[in-house]
LOZAZA-820423 format. One record per residue (C-alpha): residue number from 1; y, z negated, x negated; residue in one letter. Coordinates in nm, 2 decimals. Example, Ala and Ser with C-alpha at 12.3 -4.5 7.8 and 13.67 -1.06 7.14 Angstrom:
LOZAZA-820423
REC i v w u aa
REC 1 -0.45 -0.78 -1.23 A .
REC 2 -0.11 -0.71 -1.37 S .
end
This chain:
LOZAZA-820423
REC i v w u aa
REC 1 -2.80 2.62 -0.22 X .
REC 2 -2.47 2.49 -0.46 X .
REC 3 -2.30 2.75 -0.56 X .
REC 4 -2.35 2.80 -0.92 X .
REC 5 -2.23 3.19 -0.99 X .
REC 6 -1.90 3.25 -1.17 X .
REC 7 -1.70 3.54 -1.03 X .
REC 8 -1.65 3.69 -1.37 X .
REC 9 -2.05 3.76 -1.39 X .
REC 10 -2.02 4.08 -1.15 X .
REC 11 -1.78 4.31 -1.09 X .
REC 12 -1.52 4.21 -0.85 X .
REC 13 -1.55 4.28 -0.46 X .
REC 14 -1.30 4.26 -0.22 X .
REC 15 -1.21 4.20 0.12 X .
REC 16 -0.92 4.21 0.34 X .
REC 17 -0.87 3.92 0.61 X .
REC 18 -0.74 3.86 0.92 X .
REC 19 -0.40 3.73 0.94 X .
REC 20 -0.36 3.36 1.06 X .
REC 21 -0.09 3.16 1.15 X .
REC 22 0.07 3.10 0.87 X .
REC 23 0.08 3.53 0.79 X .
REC 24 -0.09 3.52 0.43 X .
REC 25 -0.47 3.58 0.50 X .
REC 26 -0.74 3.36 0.47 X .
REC 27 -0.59 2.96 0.50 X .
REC 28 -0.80 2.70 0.27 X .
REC 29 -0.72 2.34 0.21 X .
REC 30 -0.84 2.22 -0.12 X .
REC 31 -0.84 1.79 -0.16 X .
REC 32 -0.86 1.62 -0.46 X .
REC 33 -1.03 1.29 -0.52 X .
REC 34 -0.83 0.98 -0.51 X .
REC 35 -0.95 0.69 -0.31 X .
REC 36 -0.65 0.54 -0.04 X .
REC 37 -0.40 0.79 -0.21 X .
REC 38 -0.62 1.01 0.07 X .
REC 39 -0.39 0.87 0.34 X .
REC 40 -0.11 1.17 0.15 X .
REC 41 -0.41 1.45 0.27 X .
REC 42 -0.45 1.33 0.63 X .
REC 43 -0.05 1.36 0.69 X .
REC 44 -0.08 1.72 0.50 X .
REC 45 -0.33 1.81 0.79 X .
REC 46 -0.13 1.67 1.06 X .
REC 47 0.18 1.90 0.95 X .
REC 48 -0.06 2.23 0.95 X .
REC 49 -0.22 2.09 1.26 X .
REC 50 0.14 2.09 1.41 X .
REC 51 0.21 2.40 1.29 X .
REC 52 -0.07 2.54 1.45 X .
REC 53 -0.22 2.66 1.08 X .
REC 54 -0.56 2.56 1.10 X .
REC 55 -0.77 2.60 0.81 X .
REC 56 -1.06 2.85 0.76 X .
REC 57 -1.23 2.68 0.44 X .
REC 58 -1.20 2.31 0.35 X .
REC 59 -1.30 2.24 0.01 X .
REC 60 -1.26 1.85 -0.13 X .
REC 61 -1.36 1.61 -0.40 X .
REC 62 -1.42 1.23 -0.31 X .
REC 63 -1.19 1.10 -0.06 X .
REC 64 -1.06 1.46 -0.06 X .
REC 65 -1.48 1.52 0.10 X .
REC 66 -1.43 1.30 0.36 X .
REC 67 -1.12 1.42 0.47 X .
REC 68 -1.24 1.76 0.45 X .
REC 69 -1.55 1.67 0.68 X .
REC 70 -1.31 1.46 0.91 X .
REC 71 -1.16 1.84 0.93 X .
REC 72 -1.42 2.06 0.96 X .
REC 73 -1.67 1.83 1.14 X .
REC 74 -1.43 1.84 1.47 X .
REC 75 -1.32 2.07 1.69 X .
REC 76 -0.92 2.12 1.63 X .
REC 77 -0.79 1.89 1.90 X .
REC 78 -1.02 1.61 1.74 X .
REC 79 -0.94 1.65 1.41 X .
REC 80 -0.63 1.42 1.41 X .
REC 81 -0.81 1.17 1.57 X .
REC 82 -1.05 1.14 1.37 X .
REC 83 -0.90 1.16 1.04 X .
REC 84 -0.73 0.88 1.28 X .
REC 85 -1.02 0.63 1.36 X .
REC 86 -1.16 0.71 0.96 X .
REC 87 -0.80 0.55 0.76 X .
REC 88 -0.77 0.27 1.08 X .
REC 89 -1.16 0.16 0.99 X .
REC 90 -1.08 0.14 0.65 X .
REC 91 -0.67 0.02 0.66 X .
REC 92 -0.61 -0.37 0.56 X .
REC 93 -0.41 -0.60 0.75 X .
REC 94 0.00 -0.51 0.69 X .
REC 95 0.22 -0.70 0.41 X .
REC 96 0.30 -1.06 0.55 X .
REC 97 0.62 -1.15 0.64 X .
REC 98 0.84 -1.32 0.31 X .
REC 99 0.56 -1.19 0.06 X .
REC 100 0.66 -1.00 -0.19 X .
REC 101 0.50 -0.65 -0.24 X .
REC 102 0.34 -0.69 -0.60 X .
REC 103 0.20 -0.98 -0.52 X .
REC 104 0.08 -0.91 -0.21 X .
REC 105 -0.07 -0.57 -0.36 X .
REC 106 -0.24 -0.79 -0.59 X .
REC 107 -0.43 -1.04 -0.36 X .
REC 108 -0.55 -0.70 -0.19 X .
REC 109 -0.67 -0.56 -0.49 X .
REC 110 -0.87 -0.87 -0.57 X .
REC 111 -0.98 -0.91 -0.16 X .
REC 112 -1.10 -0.57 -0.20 X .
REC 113 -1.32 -0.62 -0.53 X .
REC 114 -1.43 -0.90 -0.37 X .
REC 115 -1.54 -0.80 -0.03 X .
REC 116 -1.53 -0.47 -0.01 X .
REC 117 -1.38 -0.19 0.30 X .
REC 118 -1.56 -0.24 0.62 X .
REC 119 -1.67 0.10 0.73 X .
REC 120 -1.64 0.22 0.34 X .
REC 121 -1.84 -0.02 0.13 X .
REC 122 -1.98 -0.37 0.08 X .
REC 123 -2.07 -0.57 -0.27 X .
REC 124 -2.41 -0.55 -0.38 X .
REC 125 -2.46 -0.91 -0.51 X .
REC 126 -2.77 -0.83 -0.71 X .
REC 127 -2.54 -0.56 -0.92 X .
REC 128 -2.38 -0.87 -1.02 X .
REC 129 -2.68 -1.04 -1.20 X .
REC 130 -2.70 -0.87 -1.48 X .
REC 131 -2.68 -0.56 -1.65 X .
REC 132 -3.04 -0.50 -1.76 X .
REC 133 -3.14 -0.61 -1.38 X .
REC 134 -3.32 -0.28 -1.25 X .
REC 135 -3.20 -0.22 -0.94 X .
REC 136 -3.32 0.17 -0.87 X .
REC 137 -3.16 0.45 -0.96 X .
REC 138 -3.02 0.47 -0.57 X .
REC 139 -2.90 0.17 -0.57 X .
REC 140 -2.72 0.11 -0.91 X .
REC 141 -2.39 0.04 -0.82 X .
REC 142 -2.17 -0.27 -0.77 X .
REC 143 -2.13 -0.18 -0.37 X .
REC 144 -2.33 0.04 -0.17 X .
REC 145 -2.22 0.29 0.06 X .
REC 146 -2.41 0.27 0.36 X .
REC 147 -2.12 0.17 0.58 X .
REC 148 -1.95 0.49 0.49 X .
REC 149 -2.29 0.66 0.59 X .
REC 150 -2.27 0.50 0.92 X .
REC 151 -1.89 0.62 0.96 X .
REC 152 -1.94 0.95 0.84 X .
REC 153 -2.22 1.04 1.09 X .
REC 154 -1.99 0.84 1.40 X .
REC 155 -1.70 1.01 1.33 X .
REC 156 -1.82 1.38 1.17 X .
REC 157 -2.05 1.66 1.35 X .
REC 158 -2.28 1.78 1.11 X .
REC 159 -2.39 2.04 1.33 X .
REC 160 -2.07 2.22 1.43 X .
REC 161 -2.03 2.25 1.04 X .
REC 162 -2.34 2.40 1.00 X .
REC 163 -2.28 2.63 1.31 X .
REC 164 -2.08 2.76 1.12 X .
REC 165 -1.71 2.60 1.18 X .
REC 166 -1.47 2.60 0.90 X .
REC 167 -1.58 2.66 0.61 X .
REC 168 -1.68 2.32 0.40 X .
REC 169 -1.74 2.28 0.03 X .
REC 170 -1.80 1.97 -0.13 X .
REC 171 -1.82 1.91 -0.51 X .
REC 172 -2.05 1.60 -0.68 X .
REC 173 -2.17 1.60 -1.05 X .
REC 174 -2.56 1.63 -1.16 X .
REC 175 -2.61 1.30 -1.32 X .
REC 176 -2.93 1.46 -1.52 X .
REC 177 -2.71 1.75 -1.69 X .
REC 178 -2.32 1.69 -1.65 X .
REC 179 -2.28 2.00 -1.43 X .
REC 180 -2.07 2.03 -1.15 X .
REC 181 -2.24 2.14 -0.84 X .
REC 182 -2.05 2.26 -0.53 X .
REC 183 -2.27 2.22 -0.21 X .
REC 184 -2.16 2.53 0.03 X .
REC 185 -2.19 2.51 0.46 X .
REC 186 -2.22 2.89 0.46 X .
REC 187 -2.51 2.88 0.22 X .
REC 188 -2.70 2.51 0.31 X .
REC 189 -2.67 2.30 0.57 X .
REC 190 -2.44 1.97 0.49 X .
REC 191 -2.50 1.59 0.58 X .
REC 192 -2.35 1.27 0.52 X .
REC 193 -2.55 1.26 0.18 X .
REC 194 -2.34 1.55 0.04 X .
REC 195 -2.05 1.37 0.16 X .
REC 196 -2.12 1.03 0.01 X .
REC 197 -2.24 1.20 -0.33 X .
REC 198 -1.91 1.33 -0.38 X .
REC 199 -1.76 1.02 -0.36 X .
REC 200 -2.02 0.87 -0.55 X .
REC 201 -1.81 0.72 -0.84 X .
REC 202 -2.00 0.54 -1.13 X .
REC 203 -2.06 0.23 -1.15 X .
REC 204 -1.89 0.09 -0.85 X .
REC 205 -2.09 0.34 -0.63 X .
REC 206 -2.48 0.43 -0.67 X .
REC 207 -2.56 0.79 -0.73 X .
REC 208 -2.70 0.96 -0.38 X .
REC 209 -2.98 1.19 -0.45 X .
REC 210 -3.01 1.52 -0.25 X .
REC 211 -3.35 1.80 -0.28 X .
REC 212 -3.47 1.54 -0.55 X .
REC 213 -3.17 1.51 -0.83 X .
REC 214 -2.90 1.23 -0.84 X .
REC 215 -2.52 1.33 -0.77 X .
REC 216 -2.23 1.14 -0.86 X .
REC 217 -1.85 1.18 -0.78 X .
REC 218 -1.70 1.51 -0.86 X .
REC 219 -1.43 1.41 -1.01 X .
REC 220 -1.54 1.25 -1.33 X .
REC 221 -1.63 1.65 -1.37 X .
REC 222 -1.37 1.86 -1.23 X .
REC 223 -1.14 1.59 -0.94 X .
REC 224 -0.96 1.94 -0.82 X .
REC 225 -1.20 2.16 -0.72 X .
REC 226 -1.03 2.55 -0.73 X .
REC 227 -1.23 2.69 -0.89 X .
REC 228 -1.47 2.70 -0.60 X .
REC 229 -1.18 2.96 -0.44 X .
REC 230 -1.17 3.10 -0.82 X .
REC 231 -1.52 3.19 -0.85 X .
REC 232 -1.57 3.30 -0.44 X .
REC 233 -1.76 3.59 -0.38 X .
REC 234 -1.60 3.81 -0.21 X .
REC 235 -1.24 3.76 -0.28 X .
REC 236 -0.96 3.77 0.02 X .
REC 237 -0.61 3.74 0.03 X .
REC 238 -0.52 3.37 0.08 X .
REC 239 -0.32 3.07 0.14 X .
REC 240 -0.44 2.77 -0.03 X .
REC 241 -0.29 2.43 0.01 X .
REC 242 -0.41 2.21 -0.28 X .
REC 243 -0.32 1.86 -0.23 X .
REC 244 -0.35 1.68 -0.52 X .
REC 245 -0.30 1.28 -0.56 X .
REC 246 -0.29 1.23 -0.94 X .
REC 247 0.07 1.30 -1.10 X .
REC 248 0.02 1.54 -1.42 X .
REC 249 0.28 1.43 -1.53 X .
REC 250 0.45 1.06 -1.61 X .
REC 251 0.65 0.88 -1.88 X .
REC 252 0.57 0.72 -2.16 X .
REC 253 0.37 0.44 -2.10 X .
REC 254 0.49 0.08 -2.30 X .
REC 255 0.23 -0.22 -2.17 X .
REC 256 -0.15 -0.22 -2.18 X .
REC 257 -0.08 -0.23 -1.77 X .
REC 258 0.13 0.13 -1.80 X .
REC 259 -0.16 0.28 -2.06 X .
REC 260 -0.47 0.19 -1.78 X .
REC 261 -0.22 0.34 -1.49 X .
REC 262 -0.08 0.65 -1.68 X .
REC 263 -0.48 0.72 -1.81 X .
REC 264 -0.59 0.73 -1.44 X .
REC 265 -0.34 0.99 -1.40 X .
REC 266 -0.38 1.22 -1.67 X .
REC 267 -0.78 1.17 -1.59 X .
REC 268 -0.81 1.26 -1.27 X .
REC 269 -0.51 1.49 -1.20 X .
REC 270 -0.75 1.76 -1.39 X .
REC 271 -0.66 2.07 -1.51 X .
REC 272 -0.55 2.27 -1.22 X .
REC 273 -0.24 2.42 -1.42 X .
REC 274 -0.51 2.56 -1.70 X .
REC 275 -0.74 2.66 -1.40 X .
REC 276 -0.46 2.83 -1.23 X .
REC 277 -0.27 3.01 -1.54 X .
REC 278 -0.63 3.14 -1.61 X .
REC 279 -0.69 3.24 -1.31 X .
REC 280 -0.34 3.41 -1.34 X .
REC 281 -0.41 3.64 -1.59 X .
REC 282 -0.76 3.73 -1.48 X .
REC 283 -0.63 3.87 -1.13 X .
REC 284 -0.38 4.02 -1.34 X .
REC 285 -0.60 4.21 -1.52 X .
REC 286 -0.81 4.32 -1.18 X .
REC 287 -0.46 4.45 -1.00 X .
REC 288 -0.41 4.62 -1.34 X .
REC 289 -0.78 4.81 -1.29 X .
REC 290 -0.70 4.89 -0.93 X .
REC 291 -0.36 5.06 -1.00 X .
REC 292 -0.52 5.23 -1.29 X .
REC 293 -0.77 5.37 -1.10 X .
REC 294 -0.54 5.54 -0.85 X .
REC 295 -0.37 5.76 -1.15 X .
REC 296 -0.74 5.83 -1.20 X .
REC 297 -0.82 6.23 -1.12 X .
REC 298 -1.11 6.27 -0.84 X .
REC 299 -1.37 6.45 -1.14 X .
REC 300 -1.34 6.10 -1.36 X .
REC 301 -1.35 5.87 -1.07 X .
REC 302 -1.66 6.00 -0.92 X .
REC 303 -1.86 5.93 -1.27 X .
REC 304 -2.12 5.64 -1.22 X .
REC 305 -1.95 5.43 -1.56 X .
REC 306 -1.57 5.49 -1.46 X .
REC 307 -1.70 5.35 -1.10 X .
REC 308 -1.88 5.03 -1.27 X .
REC 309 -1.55 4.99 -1.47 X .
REC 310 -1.28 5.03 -1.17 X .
REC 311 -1.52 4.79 -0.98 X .
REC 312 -1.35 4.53 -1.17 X .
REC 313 -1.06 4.55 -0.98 X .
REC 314 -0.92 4.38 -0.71 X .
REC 315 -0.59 4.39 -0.49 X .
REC 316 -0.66 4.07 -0.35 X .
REC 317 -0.37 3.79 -0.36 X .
REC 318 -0.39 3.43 -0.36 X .
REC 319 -0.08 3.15 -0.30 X .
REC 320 -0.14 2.82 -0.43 X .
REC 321 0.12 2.55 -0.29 X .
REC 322 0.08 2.23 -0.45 X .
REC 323 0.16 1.96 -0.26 X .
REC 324 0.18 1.64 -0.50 X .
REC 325 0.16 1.25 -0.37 X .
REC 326 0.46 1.06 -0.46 X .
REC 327 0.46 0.74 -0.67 X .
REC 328 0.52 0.46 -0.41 X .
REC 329 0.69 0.12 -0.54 X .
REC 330 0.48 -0.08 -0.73 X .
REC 331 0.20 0.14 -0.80 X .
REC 332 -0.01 0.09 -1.07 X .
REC 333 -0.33 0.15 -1.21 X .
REC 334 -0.49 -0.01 -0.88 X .
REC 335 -0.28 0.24 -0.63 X .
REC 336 -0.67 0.45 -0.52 X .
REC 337 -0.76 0.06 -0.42 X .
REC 338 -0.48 0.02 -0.20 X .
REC 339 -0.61 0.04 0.15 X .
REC 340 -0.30 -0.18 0.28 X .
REC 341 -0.20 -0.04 0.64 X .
REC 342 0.16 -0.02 0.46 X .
REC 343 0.05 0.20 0.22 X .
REC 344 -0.15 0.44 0.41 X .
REC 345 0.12 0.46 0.64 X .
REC 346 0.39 0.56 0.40 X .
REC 347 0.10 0.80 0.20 X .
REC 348 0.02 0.97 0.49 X .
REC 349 0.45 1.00 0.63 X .
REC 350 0.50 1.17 0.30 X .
REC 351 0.25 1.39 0.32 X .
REC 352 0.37 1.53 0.64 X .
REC 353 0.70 1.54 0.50 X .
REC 354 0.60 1.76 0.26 X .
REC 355 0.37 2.00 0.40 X .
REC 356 0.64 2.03 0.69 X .
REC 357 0.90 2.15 0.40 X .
REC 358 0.64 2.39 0.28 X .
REC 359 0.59 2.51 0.63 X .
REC 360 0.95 2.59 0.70 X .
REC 361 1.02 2.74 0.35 X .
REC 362 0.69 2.92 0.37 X .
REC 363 0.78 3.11 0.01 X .
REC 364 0.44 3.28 0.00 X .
REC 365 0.64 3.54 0.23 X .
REC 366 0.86 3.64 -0.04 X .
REC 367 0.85 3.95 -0.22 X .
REC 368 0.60 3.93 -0.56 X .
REC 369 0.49 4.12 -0.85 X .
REC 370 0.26 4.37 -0.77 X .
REC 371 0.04 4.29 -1.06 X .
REC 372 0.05 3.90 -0.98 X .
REC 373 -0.27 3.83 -0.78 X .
REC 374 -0.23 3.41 -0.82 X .
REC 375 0.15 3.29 -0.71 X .
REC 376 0.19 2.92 -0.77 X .
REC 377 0.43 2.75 -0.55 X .
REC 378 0.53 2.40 -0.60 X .
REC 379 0.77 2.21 -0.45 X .
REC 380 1.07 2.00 -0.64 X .
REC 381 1.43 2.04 -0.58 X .
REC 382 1.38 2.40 -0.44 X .
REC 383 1.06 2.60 -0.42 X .
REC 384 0.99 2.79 -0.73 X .
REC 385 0.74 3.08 -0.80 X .
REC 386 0.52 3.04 -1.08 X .
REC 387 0.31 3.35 -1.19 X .
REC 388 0.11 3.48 -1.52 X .
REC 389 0.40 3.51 -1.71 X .
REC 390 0.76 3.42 -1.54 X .
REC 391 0.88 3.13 -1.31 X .
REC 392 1.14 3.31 -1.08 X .
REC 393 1.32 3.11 -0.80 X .
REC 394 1.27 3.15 -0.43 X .
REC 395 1.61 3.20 -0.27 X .
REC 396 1.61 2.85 -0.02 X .
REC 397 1.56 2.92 0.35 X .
REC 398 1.77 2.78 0.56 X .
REC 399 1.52 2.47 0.73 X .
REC 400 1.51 2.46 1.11 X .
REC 401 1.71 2.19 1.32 X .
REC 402 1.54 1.88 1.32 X .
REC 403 1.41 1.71 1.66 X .
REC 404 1.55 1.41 1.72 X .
REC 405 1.22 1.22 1.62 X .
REC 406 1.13 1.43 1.35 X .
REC 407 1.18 1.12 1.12 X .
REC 408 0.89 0.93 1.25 X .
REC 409 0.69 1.21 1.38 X .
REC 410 0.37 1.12 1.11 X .
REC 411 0.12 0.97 1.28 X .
REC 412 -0.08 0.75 1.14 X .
REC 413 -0.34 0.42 1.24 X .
end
């Protein structure tokens, strides 16, 4: 079944984990929704891939869900490959020579309106005939997306998923009543429908119904999905790589053109620093219980209330590392529409730039709070620490010698 249980409606439980790769507990990968801005997650993966980090729990929104079941849905060596074959199926033809990049991003916008992604989705000319024309509620969309269904199931093993391989959640929004639904491999077994109903965005794509309701895209509800690590029952110490695509932050817009392009940012980055400064002072309060209880004497611990009450807390600790897309030359409000192989290349280079800079700082190894059970890291000019209540700097590693073709190691189709 979706999970549908908040954490803070029992008291908390706790878990230790084993240590992975990267040193820090349980490793999830959380992807937001974002259309061809997606290309930034696939070069995120090939830098943990690299690093021999593999995640234990993919969770994703969107284009973030496909990604996440390119992941999950392989065995590790095919992962790359297949995220791979998914962005070259769905990558344009590259900039012609002695055209000039806005224009040319403009003829590809209006190619894809047009006609569509092979492998991703085709027009559906009845759509286009009017808008009281009852088409079903299935099919009411401008496009359908059965060619995604037919590239989800070539390039995705459904079963090793619900063997029981990493971990995979995928959110989607109940059409009937608004609520966000997060469909869970370790509690029900996932298919292509879950996957295409979280990338099910109204009303270019038709709603995909699953045990009888409609879904729609996630993200028109919640397009970064933490709080499904938030609310998980039990907790355990983690890493958690949140790859977002949408830019909180931007300047002022001045033309009708910078308004639709700065709303499409502040839309669909969500509210992932209100999530996370929440969550902040919630695990705060837990660490609080659990070093309370230990000054606690034996007689007033062993009473059934004060054992409800210290149940509350939790030594758990999570590290969030946001990893944020960077604004390309001439984007605007049609950047998720961008399928041009130029840029998905340079998406998908930059997000291996950046989760290889995370990797070699790794400043979820420093030395934290005690009390502070969610450390935000975030990279800009240095790696900074955000927590409840302080931003302290990370003193700067020293980054290891590059290889002589670590400039063009990102792959991508």
């Amino acid at each position: 079944m979706a999970q549908d249980m908040s954490s803070s409606d029992k008291p908390a439980k706790c878990n230790g984990a084993s240590h992975s790769a990267a040193g820090a507990g349980r490793i999830v990968v959380v992807f937001q929704g974002g259309g061809a801005l997606g290309a930034y997650q696939a070069g995120v993966y090939q830098a943990l891939h690299e690093s021999g980090i593999e995640p234990d729990w993919v969770i994703g929104t969107s284009i973030g869900a496909i990604n996440a079941s390119l992941i999950a849905g392989n065995a590790p060596e095919e992962r790359l490959p297949a995220l791979e074959a998914f962005w070259r199926r769905v990558s344009k033809h590259q900039l012609p020579l002695g055209v000039d990049a806005s224009v040319w991003q403009s003829m590809s916008f209006a190619h894809t309106v047009s006609c569509g992604i092979p492998g991703f989705f085709s027009p559906n000319l009845w759509a286009h005939l009017g808008g009281h024309i009852k088409l079903g509620a299935e099919s009411a969309g401008y496009y359908s997306t059965e060619p995604l269904k037919q590239t989800l199931e070539d390039l995705v093993d459904f079963e090793r998923i619900n063997r029981g391989g990493p971990r995979l959640t995928i959110g989607a929004a109940l059409v009937r009543t608004s609520q966000m639904r997060y469909f869970d491999s370790r509690d029900t077994p996932l298919d292509a429908r879950h996957i295409m109903a979280s990338g099910a965005l109204p009303p270019a794509f038709p709603a995909v119904r699953i045990d009888g309701e409609l879904y729609w895209d996630g993200g028109i509800l919640s397009n970064t999905p933490a709080e499904a690590i938030f609310d998980d029952y039990p907790r355990f110490d983690s890493l958690v790589f949140a790859v977002h695509l949408w830019n909180p932050v931007g300047r002022e817009p001045e033309t009708m053109w910078d308004v639709a392009h700065r709303q499409k940012d502040v839309q669909y980055s969500s509210r992932i620093a209100n999530h996370i400064a929440r969550q902040s002072q919630t695990h705060r309060l837990r660490h609080v219980i659990e070093e309370l209880s230990d000054l606690l004497p034996q007689d007033v611990l062993a009473r059934t209330r004060v054992q409800e009450l210290v149940a509350h807390g939790c030594p758990t600790r999570m590290h969030i590392v946001r990893l944020m897309a960077p604004s390309l030359d001439h984007d605007d409000q049609t950047k998720d529409v961008d399928f041009s192989a130029s840029g998905i290349q340079r998406r998908w280079s930059a997000g291996y730039a950046h989760a290889m800079r995370a990797i070699e700082r790794a400043p979820w190894q420093g030395t934290f709070d005690s009390l502070d059970g969610v450390v935000l890291h975030e990279l800009g000019e240095d790696w900074q620490v955000k927590a409840a209540d302080h931003v302290a700097p990370i003193a700067p590693t020293k980054a290891r010698p590059a290889t002589p073709t670590a400039a063009t190691r990102a792959r991508a189709p």
